[in-house]
BAKOL-723301 format. One record per residue: residue in one letter; x, y, z of N, C-alpha, C, O in turn. Coordinates in steps of 0.001 Angstrom, whole numbers, plus 500000, padded with zeros to 6 digits. Last residue first. Example, Ala and Ser with C-alpha at 12.3 -4.5 7.8 and 13.67 -1.06 7.14 Angstrom:
2
S512850497750507080513670498940507140512900500030507870513409501138508039 A513190494310507800512300495500507800513200496700507800514236496681508465 
This chain:
420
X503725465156461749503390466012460047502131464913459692501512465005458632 X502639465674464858503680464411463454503184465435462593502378466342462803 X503674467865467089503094467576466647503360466594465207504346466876464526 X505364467215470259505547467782468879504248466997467987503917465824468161 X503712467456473287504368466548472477504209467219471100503138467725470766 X504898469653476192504250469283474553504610468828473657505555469267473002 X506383468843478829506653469812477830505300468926477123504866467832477486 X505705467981482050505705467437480607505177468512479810504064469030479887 X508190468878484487506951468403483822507300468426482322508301468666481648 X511432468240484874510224467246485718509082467326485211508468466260485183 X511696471556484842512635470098484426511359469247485512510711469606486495 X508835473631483483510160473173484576510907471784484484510310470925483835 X508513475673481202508512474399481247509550474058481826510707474021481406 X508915478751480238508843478247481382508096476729481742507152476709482532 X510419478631477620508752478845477504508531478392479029507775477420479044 X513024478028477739512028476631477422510802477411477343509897476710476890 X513870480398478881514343479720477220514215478859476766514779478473475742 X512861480622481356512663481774480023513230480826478225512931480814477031 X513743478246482439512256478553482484512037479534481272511220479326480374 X516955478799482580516140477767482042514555477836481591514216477490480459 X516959481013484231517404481074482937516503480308481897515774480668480973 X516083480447486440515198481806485930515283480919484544514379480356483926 X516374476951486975516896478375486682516108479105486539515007478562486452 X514798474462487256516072474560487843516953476110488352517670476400489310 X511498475067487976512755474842487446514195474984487699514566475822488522 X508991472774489886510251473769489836510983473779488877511388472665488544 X506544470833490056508041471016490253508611472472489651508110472857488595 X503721471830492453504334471457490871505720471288490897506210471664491961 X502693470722495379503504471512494605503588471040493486503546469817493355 X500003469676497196501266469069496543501159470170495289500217470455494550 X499041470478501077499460470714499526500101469853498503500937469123499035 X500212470285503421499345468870502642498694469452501255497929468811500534 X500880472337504485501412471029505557501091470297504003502064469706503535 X500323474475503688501484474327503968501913473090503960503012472703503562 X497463474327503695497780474323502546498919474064502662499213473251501785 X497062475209506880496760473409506507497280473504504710497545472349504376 X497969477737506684498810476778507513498616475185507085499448474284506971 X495799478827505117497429478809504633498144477650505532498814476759505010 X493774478149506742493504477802505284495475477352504696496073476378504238 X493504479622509205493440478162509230493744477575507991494017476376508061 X494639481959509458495002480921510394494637479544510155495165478545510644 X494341483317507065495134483431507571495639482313508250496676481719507953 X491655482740506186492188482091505599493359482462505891494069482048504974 X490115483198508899490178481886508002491406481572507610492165480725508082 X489933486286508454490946485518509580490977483816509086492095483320508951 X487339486144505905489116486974506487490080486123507247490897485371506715 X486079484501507175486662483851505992487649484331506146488707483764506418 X484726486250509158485003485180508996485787484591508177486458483829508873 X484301488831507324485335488505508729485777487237508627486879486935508168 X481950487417505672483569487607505158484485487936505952485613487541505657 X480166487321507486480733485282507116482307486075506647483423485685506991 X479948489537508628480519488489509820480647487394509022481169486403509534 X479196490613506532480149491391506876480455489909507829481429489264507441 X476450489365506232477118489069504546478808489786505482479782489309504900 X475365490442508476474799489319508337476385488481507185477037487456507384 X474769493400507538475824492600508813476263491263508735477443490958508914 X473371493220504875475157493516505645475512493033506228476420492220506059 X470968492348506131471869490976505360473113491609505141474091490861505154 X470820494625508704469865493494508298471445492493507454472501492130507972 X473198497506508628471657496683509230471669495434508040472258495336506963 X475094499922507972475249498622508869473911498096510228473696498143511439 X474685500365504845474459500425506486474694499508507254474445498314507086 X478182500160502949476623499986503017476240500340504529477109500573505370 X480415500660502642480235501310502364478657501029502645477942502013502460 X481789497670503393481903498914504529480929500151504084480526500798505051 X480596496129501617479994495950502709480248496986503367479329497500504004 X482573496324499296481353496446499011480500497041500574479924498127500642 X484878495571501453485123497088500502483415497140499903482931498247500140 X484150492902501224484136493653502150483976495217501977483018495888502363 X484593491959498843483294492230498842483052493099500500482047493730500830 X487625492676498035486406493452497611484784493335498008483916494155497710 X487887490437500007488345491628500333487579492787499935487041493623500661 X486866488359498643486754488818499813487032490024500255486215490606500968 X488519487907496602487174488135496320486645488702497773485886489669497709 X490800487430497299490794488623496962489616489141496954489360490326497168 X490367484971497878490288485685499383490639487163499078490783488022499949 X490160484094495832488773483375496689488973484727497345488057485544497427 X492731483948495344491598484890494604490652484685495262490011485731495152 X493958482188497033494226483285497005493154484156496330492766485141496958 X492491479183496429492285480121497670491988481244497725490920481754498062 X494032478917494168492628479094494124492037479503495144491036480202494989 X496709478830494954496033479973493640494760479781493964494219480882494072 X496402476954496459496892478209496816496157479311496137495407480224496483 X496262474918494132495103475325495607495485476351496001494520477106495882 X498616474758493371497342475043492112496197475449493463495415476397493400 X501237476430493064500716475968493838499082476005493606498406477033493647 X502979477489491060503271475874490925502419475426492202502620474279492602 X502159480081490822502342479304489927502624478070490012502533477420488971 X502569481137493436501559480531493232501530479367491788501053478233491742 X505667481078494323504579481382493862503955480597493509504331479461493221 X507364479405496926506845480868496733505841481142496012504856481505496656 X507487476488498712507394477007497110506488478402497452505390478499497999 X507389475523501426508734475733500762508641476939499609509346477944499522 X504654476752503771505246476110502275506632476732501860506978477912501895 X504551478246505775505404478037505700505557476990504231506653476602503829 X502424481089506182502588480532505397503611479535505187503942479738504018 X502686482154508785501278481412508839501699480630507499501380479442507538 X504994483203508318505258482212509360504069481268509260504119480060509489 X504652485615506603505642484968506582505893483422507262506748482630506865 X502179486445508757502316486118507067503331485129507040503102483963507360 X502732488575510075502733486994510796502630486188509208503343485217508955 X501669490983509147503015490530509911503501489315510502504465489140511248 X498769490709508768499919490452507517501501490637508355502462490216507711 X497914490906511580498447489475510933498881489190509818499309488085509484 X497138493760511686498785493042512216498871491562511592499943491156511144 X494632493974510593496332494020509463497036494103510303498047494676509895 X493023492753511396492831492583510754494418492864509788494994492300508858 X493272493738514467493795492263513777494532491992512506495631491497512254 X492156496022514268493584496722514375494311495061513831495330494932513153 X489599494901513561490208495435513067491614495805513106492251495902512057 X489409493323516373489059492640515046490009493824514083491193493528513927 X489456495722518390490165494585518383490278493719516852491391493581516345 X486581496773517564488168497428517750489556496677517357490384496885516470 X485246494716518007485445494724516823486154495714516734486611495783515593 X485784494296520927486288493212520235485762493817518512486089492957517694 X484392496811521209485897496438521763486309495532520715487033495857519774 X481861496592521161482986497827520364484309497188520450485149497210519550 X479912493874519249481069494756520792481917495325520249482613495017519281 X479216493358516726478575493947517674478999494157518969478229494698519762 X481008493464513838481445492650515455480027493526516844480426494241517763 X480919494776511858480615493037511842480615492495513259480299491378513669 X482308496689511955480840496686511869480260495718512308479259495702513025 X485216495739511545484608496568512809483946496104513002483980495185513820 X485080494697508693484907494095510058484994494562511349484845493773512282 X484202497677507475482907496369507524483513495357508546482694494986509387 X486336499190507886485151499283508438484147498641508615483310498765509509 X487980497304505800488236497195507908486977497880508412486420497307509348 X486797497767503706487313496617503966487120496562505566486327495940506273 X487365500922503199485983500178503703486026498623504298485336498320505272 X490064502313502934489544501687504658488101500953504417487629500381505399 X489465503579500702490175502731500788490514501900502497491260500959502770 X487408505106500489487104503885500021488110503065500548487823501913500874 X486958506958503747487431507003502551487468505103501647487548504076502321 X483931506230506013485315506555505412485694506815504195484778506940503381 X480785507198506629481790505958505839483079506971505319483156507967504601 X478145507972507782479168508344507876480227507301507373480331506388508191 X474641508871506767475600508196506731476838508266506844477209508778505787 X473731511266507236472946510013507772473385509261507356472574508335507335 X475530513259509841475181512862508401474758511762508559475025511074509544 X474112515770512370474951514431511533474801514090510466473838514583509879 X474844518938513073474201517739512349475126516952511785476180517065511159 X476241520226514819474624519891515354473972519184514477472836518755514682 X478994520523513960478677519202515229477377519029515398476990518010515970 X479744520810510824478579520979511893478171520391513185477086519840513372 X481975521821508412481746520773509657480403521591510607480321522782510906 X480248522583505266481019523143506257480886522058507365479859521379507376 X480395520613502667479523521268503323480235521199504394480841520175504710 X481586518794500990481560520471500133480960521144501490481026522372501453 X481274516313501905482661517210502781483040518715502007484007519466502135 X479232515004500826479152515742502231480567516894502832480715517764503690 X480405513535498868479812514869498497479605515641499988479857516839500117 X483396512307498884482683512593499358481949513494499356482433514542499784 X485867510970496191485395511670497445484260511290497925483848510163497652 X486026509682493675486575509211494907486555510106496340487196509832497354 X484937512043491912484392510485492277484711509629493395483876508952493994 X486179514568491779485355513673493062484953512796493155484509512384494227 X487579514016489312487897514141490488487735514845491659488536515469492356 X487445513323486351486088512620487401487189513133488958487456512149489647 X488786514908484742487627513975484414486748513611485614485520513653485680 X491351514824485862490649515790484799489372515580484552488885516518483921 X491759513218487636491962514334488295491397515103487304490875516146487700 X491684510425486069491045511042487304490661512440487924489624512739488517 X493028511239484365491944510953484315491126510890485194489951511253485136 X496145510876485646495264512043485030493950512309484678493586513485484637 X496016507719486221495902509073487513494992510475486983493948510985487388 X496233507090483899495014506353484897494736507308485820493630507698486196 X498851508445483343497419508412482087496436508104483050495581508988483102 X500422507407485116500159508540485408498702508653484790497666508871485419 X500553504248484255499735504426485655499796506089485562498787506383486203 X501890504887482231500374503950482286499495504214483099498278504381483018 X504020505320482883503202506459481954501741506493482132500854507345482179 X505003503229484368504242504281485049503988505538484669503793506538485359 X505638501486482680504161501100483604504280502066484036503145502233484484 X507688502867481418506017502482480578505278502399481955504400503206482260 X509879502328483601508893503662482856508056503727482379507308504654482687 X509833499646484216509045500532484922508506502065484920507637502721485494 X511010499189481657509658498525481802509039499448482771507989500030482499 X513262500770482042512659501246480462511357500464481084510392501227481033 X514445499740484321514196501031484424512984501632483403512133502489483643 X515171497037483760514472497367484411513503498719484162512299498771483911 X517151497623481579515663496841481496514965496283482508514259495283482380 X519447499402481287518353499872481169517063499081481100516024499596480685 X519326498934484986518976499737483920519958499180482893521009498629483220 X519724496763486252518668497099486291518037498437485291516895498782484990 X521081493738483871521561494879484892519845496357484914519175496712483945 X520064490797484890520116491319483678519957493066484847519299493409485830 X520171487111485888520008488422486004520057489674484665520082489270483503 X520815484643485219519231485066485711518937486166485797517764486539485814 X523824484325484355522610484227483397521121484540484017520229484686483181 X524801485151486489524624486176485933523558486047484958522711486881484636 X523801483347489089524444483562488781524132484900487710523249485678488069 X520136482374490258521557481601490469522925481656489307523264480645488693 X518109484212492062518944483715490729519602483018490971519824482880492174 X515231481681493442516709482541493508517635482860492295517954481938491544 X512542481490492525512893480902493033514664481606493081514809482143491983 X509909482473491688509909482806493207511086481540493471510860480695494336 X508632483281489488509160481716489401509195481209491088508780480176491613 X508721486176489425507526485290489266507506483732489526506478483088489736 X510956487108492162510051486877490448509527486399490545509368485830491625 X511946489290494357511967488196494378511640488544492493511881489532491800 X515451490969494980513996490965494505513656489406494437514476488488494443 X517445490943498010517376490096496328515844490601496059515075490597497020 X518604491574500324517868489712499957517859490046498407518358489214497650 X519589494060499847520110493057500964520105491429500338520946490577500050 X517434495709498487519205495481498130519735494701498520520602494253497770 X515579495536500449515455494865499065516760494495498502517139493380498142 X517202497132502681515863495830502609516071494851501554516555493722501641 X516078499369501227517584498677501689517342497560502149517364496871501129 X513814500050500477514466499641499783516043499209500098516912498828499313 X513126500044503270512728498807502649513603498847501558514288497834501418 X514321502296504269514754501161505430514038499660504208514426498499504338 X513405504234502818514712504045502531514928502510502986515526501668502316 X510825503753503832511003503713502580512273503044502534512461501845502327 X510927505458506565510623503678506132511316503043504701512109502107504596 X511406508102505282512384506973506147512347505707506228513270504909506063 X508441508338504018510003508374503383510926507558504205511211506411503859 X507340507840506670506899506953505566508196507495504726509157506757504946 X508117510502507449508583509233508669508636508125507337509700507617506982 X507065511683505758508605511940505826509217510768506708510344510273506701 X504337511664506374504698511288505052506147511610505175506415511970504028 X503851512828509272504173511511509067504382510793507281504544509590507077 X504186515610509494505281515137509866505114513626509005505991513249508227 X501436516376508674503078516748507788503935516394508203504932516654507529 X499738515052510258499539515125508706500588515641508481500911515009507476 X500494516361512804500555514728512403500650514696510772501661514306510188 X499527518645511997500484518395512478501293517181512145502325517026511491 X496605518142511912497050518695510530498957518544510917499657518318509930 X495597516695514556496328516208513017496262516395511972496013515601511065 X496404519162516038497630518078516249497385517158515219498372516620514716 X494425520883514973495585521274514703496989519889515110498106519771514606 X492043519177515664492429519390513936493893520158513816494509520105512752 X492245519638517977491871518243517292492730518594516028493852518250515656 X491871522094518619493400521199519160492978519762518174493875518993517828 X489139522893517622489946522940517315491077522601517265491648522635516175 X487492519173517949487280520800518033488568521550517159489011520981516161 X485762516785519228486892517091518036486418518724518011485302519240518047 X486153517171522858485288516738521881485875517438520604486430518528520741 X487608517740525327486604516340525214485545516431524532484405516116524876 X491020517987523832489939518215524952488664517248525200488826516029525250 X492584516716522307492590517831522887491808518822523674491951520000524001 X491593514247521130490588515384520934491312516774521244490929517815520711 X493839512450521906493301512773520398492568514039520333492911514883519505 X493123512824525100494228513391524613494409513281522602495144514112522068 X490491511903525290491269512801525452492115513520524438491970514313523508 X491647509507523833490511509859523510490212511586523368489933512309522411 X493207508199526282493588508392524864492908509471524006493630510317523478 X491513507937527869492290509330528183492724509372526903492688510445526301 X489893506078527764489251507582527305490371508889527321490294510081527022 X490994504194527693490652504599526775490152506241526267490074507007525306 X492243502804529731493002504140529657492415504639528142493126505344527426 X490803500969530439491551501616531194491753503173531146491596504157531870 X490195499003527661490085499305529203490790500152529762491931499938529351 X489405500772524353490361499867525059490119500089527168489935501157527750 X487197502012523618486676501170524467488214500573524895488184499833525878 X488146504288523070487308504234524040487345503406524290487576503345525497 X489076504602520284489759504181521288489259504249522686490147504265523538 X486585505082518867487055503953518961488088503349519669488242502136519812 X486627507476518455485493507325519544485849505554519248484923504840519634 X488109508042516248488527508032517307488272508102518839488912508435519837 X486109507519514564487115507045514449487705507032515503487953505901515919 X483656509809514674483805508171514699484791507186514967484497506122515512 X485421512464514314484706511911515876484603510711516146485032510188517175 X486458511636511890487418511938512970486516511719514486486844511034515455 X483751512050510337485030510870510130485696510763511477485454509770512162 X483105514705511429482297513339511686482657512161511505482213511214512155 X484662516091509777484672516203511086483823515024512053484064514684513211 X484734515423506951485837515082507795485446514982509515485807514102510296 X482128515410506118482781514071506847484036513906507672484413513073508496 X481398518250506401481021517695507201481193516007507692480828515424508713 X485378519592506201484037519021505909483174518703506517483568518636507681 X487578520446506970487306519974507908485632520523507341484930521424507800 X489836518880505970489311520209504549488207520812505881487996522000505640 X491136517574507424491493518756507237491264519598506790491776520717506800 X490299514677507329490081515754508350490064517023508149489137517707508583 X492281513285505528490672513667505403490265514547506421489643515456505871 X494928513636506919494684514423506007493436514680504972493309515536504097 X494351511356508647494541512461509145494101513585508045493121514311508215 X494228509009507139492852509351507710493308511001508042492531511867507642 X496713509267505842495379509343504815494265509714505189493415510338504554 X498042508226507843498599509567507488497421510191506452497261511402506298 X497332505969508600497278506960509586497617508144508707497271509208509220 X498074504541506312496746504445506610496284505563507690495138506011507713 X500713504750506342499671505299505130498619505392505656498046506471505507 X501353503344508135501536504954508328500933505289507438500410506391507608 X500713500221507452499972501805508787500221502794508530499261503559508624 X502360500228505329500987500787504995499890501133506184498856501802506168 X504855500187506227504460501635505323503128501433505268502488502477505145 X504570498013507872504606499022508603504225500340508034503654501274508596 X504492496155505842503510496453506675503152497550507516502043497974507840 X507396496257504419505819497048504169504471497325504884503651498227504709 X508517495463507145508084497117506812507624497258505592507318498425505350 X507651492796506546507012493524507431507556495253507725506957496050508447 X509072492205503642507629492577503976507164493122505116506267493955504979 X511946492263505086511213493233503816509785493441503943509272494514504260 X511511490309506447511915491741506798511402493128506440510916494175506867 X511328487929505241510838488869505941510592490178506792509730490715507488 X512987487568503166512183488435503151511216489031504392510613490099504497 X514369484677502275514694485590503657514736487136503455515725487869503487 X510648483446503619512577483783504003513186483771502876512764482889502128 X508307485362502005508893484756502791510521484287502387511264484557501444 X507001487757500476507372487425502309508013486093502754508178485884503955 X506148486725498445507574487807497740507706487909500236508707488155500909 X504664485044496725505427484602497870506339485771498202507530485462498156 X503353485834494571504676485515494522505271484894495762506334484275495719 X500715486975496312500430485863495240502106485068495024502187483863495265 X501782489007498234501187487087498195500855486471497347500642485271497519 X502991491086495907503638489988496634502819488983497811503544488085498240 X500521491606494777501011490891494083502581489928495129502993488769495080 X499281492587497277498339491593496473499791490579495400499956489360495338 X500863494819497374500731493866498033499805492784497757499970491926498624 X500155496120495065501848496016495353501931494466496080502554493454495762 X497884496816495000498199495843493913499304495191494241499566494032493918 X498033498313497545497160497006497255497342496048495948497035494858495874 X499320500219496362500009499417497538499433498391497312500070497429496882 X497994501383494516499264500911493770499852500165494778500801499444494470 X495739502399495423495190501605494204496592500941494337496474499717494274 X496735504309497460496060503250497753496104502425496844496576501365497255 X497688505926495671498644505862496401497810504270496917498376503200496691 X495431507322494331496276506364493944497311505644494413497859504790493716 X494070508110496832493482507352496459494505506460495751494693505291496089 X495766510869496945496102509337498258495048508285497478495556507186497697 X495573511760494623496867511534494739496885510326496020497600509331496130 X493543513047494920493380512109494291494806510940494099494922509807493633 X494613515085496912493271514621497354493246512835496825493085511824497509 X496626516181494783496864515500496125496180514455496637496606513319496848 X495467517038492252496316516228492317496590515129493709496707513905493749 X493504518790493764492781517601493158494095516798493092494076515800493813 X495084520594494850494212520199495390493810518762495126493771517825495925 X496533521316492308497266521709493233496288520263494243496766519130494304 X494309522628490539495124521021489988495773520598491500495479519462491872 X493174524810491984492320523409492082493306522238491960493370521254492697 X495863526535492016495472525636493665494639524151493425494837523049493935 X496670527961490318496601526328489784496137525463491569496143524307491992 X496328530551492380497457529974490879497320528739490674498386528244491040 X494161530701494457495371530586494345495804530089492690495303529113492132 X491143530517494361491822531966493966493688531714493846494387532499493206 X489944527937494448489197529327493498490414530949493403490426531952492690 X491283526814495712490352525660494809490186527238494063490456527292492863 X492043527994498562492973527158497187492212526922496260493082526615495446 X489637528807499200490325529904498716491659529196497849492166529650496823 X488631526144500055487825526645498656488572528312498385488121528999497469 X490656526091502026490239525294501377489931525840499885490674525939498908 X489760528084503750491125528238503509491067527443502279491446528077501294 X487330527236504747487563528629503673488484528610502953488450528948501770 X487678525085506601487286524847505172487440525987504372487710525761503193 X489486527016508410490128525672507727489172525252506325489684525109505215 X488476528435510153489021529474508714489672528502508111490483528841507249 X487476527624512375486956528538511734486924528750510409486001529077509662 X489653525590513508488333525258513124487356526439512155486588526017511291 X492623526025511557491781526096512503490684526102511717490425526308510531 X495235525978509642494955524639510064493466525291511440493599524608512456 X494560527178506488494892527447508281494303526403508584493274525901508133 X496829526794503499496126526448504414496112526718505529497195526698506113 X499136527622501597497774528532501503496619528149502755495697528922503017 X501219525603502258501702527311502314500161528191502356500030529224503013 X500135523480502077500141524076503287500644525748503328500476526676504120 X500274522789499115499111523332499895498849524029501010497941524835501211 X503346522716499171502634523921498456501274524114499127500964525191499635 X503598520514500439504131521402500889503733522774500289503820523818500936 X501894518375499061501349518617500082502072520060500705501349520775501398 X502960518458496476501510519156496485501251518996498356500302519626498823 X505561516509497422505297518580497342504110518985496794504172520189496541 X503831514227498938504879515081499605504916516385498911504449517369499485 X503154513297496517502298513629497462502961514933498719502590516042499104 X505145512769495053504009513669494320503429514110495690503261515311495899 X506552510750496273506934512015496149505779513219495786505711514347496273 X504476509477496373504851509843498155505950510941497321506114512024497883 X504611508332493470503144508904494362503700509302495554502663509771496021 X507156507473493053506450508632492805505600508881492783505342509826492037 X507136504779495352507821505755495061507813507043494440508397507916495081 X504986503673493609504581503958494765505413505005494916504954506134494746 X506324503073490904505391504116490817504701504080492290503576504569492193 X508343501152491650508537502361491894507291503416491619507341504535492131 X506894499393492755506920500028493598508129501118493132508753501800493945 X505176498471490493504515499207491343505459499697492384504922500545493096 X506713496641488594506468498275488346506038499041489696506528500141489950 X505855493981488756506987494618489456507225496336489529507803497004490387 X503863493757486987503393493738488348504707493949489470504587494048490691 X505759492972484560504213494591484953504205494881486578504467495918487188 X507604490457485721506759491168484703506292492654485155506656493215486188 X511125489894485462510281490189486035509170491023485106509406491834484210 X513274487629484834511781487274484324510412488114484899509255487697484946 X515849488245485698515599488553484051513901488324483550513374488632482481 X516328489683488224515890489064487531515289489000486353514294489653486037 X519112492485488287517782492071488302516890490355487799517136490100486620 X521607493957489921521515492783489376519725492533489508519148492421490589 X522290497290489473522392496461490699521193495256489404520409495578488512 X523636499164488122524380497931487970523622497063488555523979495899488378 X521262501170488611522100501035487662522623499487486975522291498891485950 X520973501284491384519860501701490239520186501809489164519510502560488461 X522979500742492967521662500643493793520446500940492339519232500771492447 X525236501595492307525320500221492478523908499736492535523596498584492236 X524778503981491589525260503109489957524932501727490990524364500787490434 X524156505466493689523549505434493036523665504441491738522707504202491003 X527290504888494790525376503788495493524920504167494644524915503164493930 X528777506710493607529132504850493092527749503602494175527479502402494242 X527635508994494083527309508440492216527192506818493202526224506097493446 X528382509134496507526641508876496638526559508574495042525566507977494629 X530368508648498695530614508136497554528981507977496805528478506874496593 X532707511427499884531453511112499621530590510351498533530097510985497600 X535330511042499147534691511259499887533427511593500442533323512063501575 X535873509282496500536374509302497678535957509877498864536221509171499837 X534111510820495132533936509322495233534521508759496616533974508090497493 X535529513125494707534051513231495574534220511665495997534452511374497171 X537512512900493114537380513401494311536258513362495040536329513687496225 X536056511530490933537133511148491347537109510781492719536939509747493365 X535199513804490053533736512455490364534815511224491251534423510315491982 X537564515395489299535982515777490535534958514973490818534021515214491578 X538234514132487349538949514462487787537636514863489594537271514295490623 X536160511695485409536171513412485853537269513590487128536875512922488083 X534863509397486208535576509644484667536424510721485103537622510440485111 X534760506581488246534420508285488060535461508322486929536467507641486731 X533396503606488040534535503997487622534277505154487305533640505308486263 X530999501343489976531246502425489461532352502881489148532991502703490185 X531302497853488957531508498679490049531833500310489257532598500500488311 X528670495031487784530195495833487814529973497090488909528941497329489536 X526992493836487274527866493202488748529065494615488681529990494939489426 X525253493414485374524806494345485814525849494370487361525425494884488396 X525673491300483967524709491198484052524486491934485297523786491477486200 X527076490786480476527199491099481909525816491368482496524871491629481752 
């Protein structure tokens, strides 16, 4: 069987509940019975270990706040009074801090690995564009909660950043305004987004629910990226789902812990040990690593606006994904240019992530406007002409088939046996 069956309460009281409140027979249908592809690898793991990073994050964030004042005065103190006098505050601290970094490391793989699979398109799109949506709110909810130790980056992070809604016409400054809570990052600043900062990881839970229902709907995709087709493709999600995505995310805690025992500031900022100072700047101001990418095509654009513009681009058009890409065939595996694109344009990404973190003078800029360039490229112009005039590998018929030939699709040429 292959995971189709329907919950049956044993218990006189699993009975009664079932009937009226039926949350075992979703839990058995939704993480239990519910039908998996039999060929999924490693790179499927990630979203539940995303799933327990937003939990992790969520109660080191509710414990921290019990010891934190969200004001300008008594906000970094509050800080280094978790780190030095509360009951496990440092692990408390470092878990979190290091906790959005991993949270970053596991979306980007997440999402990296569904364009490589095709895992957006029909009849996914849905699915993918509230991932898109979880990773604005990540992205808003990550900048907010750098702010807060209210360092000398945080506070100089937050002026930069939101001296960027200025230039929209009109009504930029009121925005601006109204971010600052007055007309310059102060205290109302830091209290609407330490505010922001606890409401919006619960909104990101809600999303959540809305994707993994989502997922339940269409089907996971696989590596083959092509539909099950009956029981032989599937295989029930526990226990071989559940047992793979437990390893990968022993794997991934071990990677986390090491961090946090071993090196956790590496992924910080040494400037943000030092109290916020509006009378000095830092002579370099760069985000958290995981925004450098978009800070270098900001950078890249010498008009505020249009490299305002460039950026907020830069990730609405993974919402257009689905459509820029219309090739029939999902993964890459049978699309030999695709594949070679696709890493081209991973390479990109990291070298951007190289570029945000540098000044923005001389062969930066210079090295930031070809990889913009290429960026939007290979959105609008690269995927759409690969669509049209590509030629695909063939396909196999089944999951089934592919796993019990050594994935050798009907149409290519298996290996000729060797003569004695």
């Amino acid at each position: 069987m292959s995971g189709h069956s329907t919950y049956q309460p044993q218990s006189a009281f699993m009975k009664w509940m079932e009937q009226r409140l039926p949350i075992a027979g979703l839990v058995h249908s939704s993480f239990i019975a519910y039908p998996t592809p039999r060929n999924l690898n490693y790179w499927w793991t990630f979203g539940g270990i995303l799933s327990f990073m937003l939990a992790a994050q969520i109660v080191t964030g509710i414990i921290l706040v019990m010891h934190y004042t969200p004001h300008e005065s008594l906000a970094f103190n509050s800080v280094e009074h978790i780190m030095r006098d509360v009951n496990y505050g440092w692990l408390l601290r470092y878990l979190h801090s290091n906790g959005a970094s991993m949270f970053f490391i596991a979306v980007y793989i997440h999402m990296f690995r569904g364009m490589y699979y095709g895992s957006y398109k029909a009849p996914r799109e849905v699915l993918w564009i509230l991932g898109v949506i979880i990773y604005l709110l990540m992205m808003a909810t990550g900048f907010l909660g750098y702010t807060l130790p209210w360092g000398q980056m945080s506070f100089w992070g937050a002026t930069v950043i939101t001296n960027f809604f200025s230039a929209i016409p009109w009504v930029g400054e009121t925005v601006v305004t109204w971010l600052w809570g007055g007309y310059s990052v102060g205290n109302p600043t830091l209290q609407r987004f330490f505010s922001l900062h606890y409401l919006l990881p619960f909104v990101i839970a809600g999303v959540v629910v809305l994707h993994v229902w989502a997922l339940h709907v269409v089907g996971q995709n696989n590596p083959l990226g092509i539909e099950p087709k009956g029981d032989k493709d599937t295989v029930p999600f526990t226990p071989y789902a559940t047992i793979k995505d437990g390893f990968g995310m022993v794997c991934f805690m071990l990677f986390f812990a090491y961090f946090v025992f071993y090196l956790p500031n590496y992924l910080g900022h040494a400037d943000n040990y030092i109290p916020a100072n509006p009378a000095v700047t830092p002579a370099h101001i760069v985000p958290e690593w995981y925004y450098l990418p978009f800070y270098a095509i900001l950078r890249a654009i010498p008009n505020k606006l249009l490299g305002v513009v460039a950026l907020f681009a830069s990730i609405g058009i993974l919402v257009f994904l689905p459509w820029l890409d219309s090739s029939k065939v999902r993964s890459a595996r049978f699309r030999p240019l695709f594949r070679q694109f696709f890493w081209i344009f991973v390479a990109v990404c990291l070298g951007l992530g190289y570029l945000g973190a540098k000044p923005a003078e001389g062969g930066y800029v210079i090295a930031s406007q070809i990889l913009t360039f290429y960026y939007f490229a290979h959105f609008l112009i690269i995927l759409p002409l690969l669509s049209r005039f590509e030629t695909t590998k063939p396909l196999p018929n089944s999951i089934s088939e592919a796993v019990l030939k050594g994935g050798v699709p009907i149409g290519a040429s298996a290996p000729a046996p060797k003569k004695a």
